[in-house]
C-alpha positions in Angstrom: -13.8 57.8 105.6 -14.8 53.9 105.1 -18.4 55.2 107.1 -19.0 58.4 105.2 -18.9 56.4 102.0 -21.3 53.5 103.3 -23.3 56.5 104.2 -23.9 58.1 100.3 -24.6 54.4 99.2 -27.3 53.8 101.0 -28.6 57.4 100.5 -28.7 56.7 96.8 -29.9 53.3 97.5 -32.9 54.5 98.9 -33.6 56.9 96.1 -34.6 53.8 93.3 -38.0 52.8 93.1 -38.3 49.3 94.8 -41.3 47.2 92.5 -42.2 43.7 93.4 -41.0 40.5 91.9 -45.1 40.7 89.8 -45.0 44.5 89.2 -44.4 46.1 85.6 -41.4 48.8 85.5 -41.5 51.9 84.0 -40.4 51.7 80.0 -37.2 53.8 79.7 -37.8 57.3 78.5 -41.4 57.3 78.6 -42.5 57.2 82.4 -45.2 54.3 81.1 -45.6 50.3 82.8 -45.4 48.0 79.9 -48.3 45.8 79.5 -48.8 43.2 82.3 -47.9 39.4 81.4 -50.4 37.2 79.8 -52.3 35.0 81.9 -50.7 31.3 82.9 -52.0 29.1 80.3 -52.7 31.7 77.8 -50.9 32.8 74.5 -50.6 37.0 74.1 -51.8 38.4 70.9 -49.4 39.2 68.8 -49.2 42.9 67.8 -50.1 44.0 64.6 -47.3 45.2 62.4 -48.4 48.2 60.3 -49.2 47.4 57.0 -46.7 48.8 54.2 -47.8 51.8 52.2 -46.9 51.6 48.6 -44.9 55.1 47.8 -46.8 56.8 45.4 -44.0 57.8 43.1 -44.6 59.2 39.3 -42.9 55.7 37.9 -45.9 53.8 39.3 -49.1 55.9 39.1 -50.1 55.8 35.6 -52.2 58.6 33.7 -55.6 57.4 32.6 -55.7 56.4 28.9 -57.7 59.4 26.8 -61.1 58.4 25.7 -61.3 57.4 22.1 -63.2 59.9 19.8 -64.5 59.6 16.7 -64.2 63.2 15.4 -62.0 63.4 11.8 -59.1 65.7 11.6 -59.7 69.0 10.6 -59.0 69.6 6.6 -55.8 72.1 6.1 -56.8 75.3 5.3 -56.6 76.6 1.7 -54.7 79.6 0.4 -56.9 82.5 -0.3 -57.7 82.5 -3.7 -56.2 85.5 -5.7 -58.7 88.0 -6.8 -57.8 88.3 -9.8 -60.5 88.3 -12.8 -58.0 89.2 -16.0 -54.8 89.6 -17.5 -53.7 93.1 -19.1 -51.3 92.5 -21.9 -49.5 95.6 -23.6 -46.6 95.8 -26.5 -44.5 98.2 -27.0 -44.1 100.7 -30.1 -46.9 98.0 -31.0 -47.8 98.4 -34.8 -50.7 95.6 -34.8 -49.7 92.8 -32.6 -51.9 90.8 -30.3 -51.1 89.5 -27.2 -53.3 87.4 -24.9 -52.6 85.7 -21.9 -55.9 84.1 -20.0 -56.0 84.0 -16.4 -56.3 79.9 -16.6 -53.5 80.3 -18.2 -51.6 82.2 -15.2 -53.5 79.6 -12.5 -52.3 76.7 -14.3 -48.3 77.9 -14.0 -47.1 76.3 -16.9 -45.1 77.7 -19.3 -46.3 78.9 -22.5 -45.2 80.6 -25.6 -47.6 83.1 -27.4 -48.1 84.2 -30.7 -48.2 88.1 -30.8 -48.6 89.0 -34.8 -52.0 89.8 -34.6 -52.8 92.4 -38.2 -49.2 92.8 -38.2 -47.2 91.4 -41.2 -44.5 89.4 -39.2 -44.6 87.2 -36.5 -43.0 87.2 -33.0 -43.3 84.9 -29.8 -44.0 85.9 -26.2 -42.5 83.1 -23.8 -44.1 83.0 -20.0 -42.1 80.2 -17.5 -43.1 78.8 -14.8 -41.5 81.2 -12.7 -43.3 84.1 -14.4 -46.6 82.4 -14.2 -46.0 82.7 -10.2 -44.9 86.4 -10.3 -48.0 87.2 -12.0 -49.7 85.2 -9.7 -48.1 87.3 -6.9 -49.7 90.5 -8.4 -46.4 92.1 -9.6 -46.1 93.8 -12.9 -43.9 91.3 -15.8 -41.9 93.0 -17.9 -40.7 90.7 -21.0 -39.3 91.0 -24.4 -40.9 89.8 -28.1 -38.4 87.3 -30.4 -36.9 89.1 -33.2 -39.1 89.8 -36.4 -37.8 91.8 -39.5 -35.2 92.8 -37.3 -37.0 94.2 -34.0 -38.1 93.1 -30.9 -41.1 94.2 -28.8 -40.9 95.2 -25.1 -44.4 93.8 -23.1 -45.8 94.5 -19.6 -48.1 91.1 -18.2 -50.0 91.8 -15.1 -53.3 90.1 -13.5 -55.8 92.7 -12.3 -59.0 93.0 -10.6 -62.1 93.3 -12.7 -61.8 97.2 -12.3 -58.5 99.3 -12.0 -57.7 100.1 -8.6 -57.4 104.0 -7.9 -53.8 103.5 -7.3 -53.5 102.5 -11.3 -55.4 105.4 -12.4 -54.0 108.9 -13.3 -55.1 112.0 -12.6 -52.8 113.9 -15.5 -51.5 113.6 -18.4 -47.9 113.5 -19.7 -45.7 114.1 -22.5 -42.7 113.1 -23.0 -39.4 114.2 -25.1 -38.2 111.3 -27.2 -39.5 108.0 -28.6 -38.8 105.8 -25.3 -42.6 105.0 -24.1 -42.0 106.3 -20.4 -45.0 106.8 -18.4 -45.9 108.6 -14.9 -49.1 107.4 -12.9 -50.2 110.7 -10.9 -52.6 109.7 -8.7 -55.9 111.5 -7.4 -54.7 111.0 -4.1 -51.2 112.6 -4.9 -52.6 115.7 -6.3 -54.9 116.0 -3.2 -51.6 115.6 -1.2 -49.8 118.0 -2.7 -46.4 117.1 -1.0 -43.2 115.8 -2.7 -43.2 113.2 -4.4 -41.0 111.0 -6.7 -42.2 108.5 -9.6 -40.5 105.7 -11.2 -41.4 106.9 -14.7 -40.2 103.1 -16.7 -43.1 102.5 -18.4 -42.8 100.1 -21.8 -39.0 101.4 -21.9 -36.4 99.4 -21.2 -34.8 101.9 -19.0 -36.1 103.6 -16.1 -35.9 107.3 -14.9 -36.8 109.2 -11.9 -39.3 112.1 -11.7 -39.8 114.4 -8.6 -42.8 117.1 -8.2 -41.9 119.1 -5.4 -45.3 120.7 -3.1 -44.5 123.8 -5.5 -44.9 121.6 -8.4 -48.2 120.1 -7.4 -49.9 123.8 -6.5 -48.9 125.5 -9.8 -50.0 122.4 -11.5 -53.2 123.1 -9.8 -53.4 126.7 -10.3 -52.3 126.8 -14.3 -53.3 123.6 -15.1 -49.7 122.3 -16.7 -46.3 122.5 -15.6 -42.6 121.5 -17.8 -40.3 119.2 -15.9 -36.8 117.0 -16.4 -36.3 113.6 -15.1 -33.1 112.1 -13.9 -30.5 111.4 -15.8 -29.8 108.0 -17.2 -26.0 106.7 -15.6 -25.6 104.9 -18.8 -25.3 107.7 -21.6 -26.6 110.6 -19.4 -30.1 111.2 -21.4 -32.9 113.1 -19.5 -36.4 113.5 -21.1 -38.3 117.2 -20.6 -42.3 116.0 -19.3 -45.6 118.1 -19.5 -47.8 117.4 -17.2 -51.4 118.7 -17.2 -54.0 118.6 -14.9 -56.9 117.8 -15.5 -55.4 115.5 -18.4 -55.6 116.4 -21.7 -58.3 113.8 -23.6 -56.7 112.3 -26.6 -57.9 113.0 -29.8 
């Protein structure tokens, strides 16, 4: 037993590598010598360590400053300018008054008071706020009311315009109306070429407002005889309708 261990041991002995006392041995896991020693009386270099790259993180590299330029800001653009080019006034069941608002008047969106009594033999006053000033400015039809005179008032209708009606303004009939309330219906050339239903807020300088429907019957008998009778809605408050004529072409006032 004692001889077949002395045996393996010097099997495996013989197996190492056997370098002299001068040679270089292999570096461990590589399979290469090391460098040889340096030369009696001579220093070895020393081996460069490598040289510490700075990270280049986003805390340390810095964005370029923006060149300087002289060019001035823009200027804020305006608001179109309305194009408007007068005011239409109108009073109701109007026995001589006057009423005039300029359009400087309307740009300037102050308010205002006017004196209305004209050829009449009493006065009244129109009052326009500030908050009227910029309805009218928006290019929506004012209604307003007259101070009392010799126990009446006036209803009036304020509205900026372009320097000629637009066809939407202008109507292609005329009405009539029962009663003494100053409704009115705009029947436009484009409705009567149309021809379908249609229903009008029929207001006017009254201070109520009715509705008025022309059906597509309506509009081709109004076109084939020239005038047709109809009834607007009723009013909720007292139940009153008004009876209309409507003719086609209108009828020219005499």
């Amino acid at each position: 037993m004692r001889r077949r261990q002395a045996l393996q041991i010097a099997a495996a002995a013989a197996s190492f590598p056997w370098t002299g006392c001068g040679g270089s041995s292999p570096n461990p896991g590589t399979g290469q010598t090391s460098s040889p020693a340096a030369a009696p009386g001579t220093s070895a270099a020393p081996t460069p360590e490598p040289t510490a790259q700075p990270s280049a993180t986003a805390a340390s590299i810095e964005a370029p400053p923006e060149p300087a330029t002289n060019t001035p800001p823009e200027p804020a653009a305006k608001p179109p300018e309305p194009s408007f080019a007068r005011v239409i006034c109108r009073v109701g069941k109007n026995h001589g008054h006057v009423f005039v608002v300029t359009l400087a008047d309307v740009l300037a969106g102050a308010e205002k008071t006017y004196q209305i009594a004209g050829t009449a033999k009493h006065p009244h006053e129109v009052t326009l706020t500030a908050e009227d000033m910029k309805t009218l400015l928006r290019g929506e039809l004012l209604r307003a009311k007259s101070t009392q005179g010799l126990t009446h008032t006036h209803r009036v209708h304020v509205r900026c315009a372009p320097a000629e009606d637009p066809p939407e303004w202008v109507t292609a009939c005329s009405a009539e109306f029962s009663g003494k309330d100053e409704h009115e219906v705009v029947i436009t050339a484009a409705d009567m070429a149309a021809g379908t239903d249609r229903t009008y807020d029929v207001q006017g300088l009254a201070g109520h407002a009715h509705k008025l429907t022309l059906t597509a019957a309506d509009f081709q008998k109004l076109k084939k005889d020239g005038a047709i009778s109809i009834q607007t809605s009723r009013l909720e408050e007292d139940a009153h309708m008004h009876v209309v004529i409507i003719r086609y072409p209108p009828r020219k006032r005499e």
